[in-house]
Every structure is written in C-alpha cells, then in structure tokens.
N, C-alpha and C positions, 0 to 999 in steps of 0.2 A: 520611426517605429523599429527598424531592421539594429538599428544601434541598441536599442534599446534591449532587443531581445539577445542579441550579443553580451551585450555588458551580464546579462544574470547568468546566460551560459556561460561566462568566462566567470564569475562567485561562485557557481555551481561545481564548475572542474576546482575550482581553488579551495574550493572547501572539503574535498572530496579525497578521501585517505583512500585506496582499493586495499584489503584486506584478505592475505590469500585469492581464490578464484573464485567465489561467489558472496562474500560479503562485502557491502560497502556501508560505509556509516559515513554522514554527514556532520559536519562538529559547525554549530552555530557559534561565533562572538556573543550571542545575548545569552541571558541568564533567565533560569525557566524560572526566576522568584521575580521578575521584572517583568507583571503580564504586559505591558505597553509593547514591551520588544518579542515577542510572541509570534508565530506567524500565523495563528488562528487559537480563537477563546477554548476549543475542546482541548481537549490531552492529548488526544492519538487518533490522528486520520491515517481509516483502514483503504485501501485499493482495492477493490475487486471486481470481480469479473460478474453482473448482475445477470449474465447471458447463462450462468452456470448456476443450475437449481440448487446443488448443496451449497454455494459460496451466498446466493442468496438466501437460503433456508438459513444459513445461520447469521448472516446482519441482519435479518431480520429477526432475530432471535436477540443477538444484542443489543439490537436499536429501543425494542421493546424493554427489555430490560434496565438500560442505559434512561430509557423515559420513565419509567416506573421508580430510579430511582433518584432521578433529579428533579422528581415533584413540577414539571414544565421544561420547555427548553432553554433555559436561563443558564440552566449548573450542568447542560449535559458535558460527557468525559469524550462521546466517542463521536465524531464525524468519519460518515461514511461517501467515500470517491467513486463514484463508476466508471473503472477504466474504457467500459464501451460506449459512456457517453457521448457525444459528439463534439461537444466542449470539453472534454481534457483534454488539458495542457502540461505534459510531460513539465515544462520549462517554469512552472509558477512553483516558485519555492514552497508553498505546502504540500505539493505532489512529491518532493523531494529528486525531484531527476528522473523519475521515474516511467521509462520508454512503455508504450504499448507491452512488446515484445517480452520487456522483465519481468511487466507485470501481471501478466499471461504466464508465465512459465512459473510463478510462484506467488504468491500473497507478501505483500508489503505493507507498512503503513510508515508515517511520519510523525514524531513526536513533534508537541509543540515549539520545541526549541531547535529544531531541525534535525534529529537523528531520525536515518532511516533504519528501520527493524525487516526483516527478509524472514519467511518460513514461520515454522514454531513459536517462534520464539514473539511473534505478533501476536497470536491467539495466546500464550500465557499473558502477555500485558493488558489484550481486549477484555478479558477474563477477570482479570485480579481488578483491572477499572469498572467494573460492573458489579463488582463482588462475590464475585467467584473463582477468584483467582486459585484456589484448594484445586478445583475438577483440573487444573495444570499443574500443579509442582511437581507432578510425579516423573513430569514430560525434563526434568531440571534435572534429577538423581541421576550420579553418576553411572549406576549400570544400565539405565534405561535412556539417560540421551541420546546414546548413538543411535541404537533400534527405534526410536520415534521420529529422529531427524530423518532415518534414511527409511523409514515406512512413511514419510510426507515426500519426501523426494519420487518415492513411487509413484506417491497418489499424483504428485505435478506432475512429473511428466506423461503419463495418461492423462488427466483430467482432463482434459478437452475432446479429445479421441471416448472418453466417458461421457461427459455431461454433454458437450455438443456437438457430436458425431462427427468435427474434424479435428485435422493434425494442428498442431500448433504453428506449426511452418504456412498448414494453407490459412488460418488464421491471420496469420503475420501481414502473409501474402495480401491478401483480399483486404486489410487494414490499410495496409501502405496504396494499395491503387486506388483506396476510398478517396485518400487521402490527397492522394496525386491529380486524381482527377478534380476534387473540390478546389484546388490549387491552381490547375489551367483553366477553371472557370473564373479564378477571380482576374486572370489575366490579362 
C-alpha cells in the first residue's frame, strides 16, 4: 500500500511544472478527446470548502444548474470535492495534489485531463460549463484582471476568519492533528 502511495506522489511531483509562486498546473500524457484515459467522466472537479456558507451557496448553485442542464446525471460537466470531507485524499489524482492547506487558502478544481486551475480563473470555467460563462468574461479583460484577481485574493485570505470564524493557520492546525490522531489510532 505505502509503495503504492509513493509511486502516485512521485507522477504527481513529475508532472508538476510550479509556475511563478502561486500557480501550479498539472499536464496529463492523456488526451481530453480519449474519454477512457480521463481521470473522471465530469469536466471540472471543483474543491471546496462545504464548511464555508458562500462556497456552499454557490455549488450549490452550480450543481443545480449543472443538473438542470444535463437532463439527469449521466452528461453532468461539474463534480464537486469536499475538501472537509473526511475521505479526501490530497494524493488521488482527480484531486490534483491538492493539500488541505492549498485548498483552504483558495478554490481549486481539476480538469478531466489533469490541469489544475487556482482562483478565478475556476469560477469562469465552472461558469461557462453550466452556461454562463458571459456573468465571467469580464473577470478576463485586460483592465479588469488584475483588480478581480487581487479583490479574490482578499476575499481568501479572510475567508475563513469570515465565514468560519477562524484563522486559516488554526484551520490548518486543527486538520493536521485530526488527522494525526486518526493515524495513531490505526497504529
């Protein structure tokens, strides 16, 4: 098992281009016209934080929408991750690598052919796969990019000190000693 988990964390660091200081993007070998090689049937699996009312307010807002427009769950575009779930696993490649920590300090998702998206730039794709992609391009234009990326960078770094009344570090904290402790019990 411990090999096992090894082997994907060493495909995960190999695949893994760091881009400046806060983007990373994942580049899969497969080909998103080859659904076999896929890493899940949706388009874009979002991360969030369900502990956080607005991040919930609004997958739920797309899920609804995402279901309304693929007539059943058969053709939906969007799967949604609950990074507070107690089963995520940073390490399963549709998560895209993606730590507690990262995905607390910002919104992430994972395309199906393994690029991970950071910020903004998630909610325009979640957007335009549900058919609303208009209510974001504006967030694209060049004089308006910067001032939206760095009015979301405000909103994250509060966000948690907002919606759930702590720090992201005591977040952090209190995740990692869940986590430690679940871990000396299986010992």
């Amino acid at each position: 098992m411990i090999t096992i988990v090894h082997r994907i964390q060493n495909e995960l660091r190999r695949r893994t281009i760091v881009l400046g200081k806060r983007h990373r993007i994942f580049f899969s070998t497969s080909s998103p016209s080859s659904p076999q090689q896929q890493l899940f049937p949706e388009q874009l699996n979002i991360i969030y934080d369900s502990k956080c009312n607005i991040c919930k307010l609004e997958m739920d807002f797309l899920s609804r929408r995402d279901e309304k427009l693929s007539s059943g769950s058969n053709n939906r575009k969007l799967r949604l991750t609950d990074i507070e779930d107690e089963n995520y696993n940073p390490i399963d490649p549709s998560n895209g690598g993606v730590s507690y920590e990262k995905g607390m300090a910002a919104i992430h998702a994972v395309t199906s052919d393994g690029h991970v998206i950071e910020g903004v730039p998630v909610f325009g794709k979640a957007y335009e796969l549900v058919g609303l992609g208009w209510l974001f391009r504006f967030t694209e234009w060049r004089i308006m990019k910067p001032v939206v990326r760095w009015g979301y960078e405000v909103f994250a770094k509060y966000r948690t000190n907002i919606t759930r009344g702590s720090t992201l570090d005591d977040l952090v904290g209190a995740h990692n000693a869940k986590k430690a402790s679940m871990y000396s019990i299986l010992d």
